[in-house]
C-alpha positions as CSV (number, residue, x, y, z in Angstrom):
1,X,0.0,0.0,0.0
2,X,1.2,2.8,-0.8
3,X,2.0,6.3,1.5
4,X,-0.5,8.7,1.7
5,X,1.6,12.1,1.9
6,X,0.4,15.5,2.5
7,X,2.3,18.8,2.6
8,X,1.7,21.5,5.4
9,X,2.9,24.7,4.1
10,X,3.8,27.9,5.0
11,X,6.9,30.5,5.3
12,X,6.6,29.3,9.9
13,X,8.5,32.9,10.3
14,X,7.6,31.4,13.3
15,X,6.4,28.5,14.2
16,X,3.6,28.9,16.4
17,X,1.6,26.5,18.6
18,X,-1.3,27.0,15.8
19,X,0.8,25.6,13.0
20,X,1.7,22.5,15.3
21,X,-1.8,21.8,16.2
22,X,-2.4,21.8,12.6
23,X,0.5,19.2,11.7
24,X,-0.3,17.5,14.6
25,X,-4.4,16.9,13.3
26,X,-2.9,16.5,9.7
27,X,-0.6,13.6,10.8
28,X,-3.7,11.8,12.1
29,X,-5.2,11.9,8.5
30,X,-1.6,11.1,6.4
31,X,0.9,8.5,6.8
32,X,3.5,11.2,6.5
33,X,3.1,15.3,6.7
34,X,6.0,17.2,5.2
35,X,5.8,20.7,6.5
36,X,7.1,22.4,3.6
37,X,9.0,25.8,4.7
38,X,9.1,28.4,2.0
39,X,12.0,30.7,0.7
40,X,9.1,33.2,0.2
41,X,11.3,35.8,-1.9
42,X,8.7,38.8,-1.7
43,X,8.4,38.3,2.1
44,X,11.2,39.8,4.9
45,X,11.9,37.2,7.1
46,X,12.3,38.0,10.8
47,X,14.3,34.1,10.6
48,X,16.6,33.0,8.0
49,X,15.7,29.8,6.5
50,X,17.8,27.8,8.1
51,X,16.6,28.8,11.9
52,X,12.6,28.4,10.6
53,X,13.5,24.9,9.1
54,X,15.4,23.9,12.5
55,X,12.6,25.6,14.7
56,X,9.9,23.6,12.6
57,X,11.8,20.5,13.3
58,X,12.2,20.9,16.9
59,X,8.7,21.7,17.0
60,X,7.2,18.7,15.3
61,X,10.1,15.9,16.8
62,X,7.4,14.4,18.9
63,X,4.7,14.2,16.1
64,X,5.3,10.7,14.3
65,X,5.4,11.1,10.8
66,X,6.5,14.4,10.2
67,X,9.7,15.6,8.5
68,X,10.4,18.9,7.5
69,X,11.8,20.6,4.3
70,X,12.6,23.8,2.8
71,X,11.3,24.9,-0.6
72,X,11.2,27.7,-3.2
73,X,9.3,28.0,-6.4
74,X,5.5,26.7,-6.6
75,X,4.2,24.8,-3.8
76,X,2.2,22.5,-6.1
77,X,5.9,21.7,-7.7
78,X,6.7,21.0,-4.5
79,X,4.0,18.8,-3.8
80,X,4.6,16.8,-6.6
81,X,8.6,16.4,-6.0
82,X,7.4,15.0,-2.5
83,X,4.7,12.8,-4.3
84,X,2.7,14.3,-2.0
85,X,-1.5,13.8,-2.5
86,X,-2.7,16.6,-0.8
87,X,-2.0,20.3,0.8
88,X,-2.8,20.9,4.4
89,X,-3.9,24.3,5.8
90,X,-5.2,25.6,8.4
91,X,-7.9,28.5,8.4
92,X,-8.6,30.5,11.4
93,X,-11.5,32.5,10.3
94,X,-13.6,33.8,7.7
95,X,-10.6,35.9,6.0
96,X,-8.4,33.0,5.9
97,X,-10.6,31.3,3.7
98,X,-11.0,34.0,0.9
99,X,-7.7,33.7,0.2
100,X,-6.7,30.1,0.4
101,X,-9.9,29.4,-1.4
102,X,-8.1,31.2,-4.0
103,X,-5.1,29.3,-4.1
104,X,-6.8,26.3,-4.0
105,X,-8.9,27.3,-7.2
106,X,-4.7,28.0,-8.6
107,X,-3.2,24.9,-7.0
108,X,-5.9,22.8,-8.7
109,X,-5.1,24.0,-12.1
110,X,-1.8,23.4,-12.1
111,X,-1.8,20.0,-10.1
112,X,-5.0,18.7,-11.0
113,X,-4.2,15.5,-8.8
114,X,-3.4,17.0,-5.7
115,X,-5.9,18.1,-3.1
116,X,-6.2,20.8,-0.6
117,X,-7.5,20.0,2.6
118,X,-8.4,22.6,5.4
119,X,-8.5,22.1,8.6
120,X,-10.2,24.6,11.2
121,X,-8.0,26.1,13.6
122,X,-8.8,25.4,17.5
123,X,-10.7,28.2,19.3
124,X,-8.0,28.6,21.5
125,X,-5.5,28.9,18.8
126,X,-7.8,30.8,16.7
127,X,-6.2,34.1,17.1
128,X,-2.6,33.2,16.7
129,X,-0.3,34.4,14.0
130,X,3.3,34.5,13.2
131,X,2.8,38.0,12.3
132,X,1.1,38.6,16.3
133,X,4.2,36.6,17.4
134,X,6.3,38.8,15.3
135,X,4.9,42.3,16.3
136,X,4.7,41.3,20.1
137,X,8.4,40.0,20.5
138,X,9.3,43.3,18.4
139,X,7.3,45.1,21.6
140,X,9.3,42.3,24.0
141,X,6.5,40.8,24.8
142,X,6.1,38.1,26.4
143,X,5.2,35.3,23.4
144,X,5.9,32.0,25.1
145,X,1.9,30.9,25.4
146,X,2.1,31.3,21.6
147,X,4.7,29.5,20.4
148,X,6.5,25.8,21.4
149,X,9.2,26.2,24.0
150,X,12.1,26.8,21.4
151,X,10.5,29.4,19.5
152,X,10.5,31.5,22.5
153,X,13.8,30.4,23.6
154,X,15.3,31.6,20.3
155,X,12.8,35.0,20.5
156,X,14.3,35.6,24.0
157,X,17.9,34.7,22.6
158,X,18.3,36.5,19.0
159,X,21.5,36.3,17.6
């Protein structure tokens, strides 16, 4: 039988406790979740690559599973390269899904076999964003209840 494989996306600049309880839901419904980190080129990255790839991993280590990778170019080219069946995201309200809805409608032209599956945020989690994250650690504060334990260490820690 073969691997059912589904890629989490996202630019996780950072991680946050949202995205994990997404990857964590998603690797209940897949035999294997990559959570695909993007070189978004027309964003500015509070984390290079390298830290969001690492933070991601030490994140998700305890999620069977899960491995992640970094990417550039189209996610659905991605997708394929992984042989992946499916995209996972998470919506956390209404907005959320005008514009994934789009993508989706984008994604399914160009990779008519792979599916996009959304999973609804947690109330609790609802309101969490790596741009919040990013805007209260640039006003120092405290961001630990948002983010897994490393995230914050490394928030607490720049370099």
């Amino acid at each position: 039988m073969e691997e059912r494989i589904a890629v989490c996306p996202g630019s996780f600049d950072p991680i946050t406790l949202g995205h994990v309880d997404i990857i964590r839901r998603a690797a209940r419904l897949f035999d294997v979740v990559v959570v695909g980190v993007a070189t978004d080129a027309q964003k500015s990255h509070m984390l290079d690559i390298d830290e969001r790839v690492q933070l991601a991993e030490l994140a998700c280590a305890d999620i069977d599973g899960v491995r992640v990778e970094a990417f550039s170019g189209l996610l659905v080219d991605f997708c394929q390269q992984m042989r992946a069946a499916a995209i996972v995201k998470g919506i956390r309200d209404s907005s959320d899904i005008a514009g994934e809805s789009r993508m989706h409608a984008i994604n399914a032209e160009l990779a008519p076999g792979v599916e996009t599956v959304f999973l609804i945020a947690v109330p609790q989690l609802a309101h969490v964003s790596s741009s919040m994250v990013r805007w209260l650690n640039e006003l120092d504060a405290d961001v630990s209840r948002y983010v897994p334990e490393a995230v914050a260490q490394r928030l607490r820690h720049p370099r």
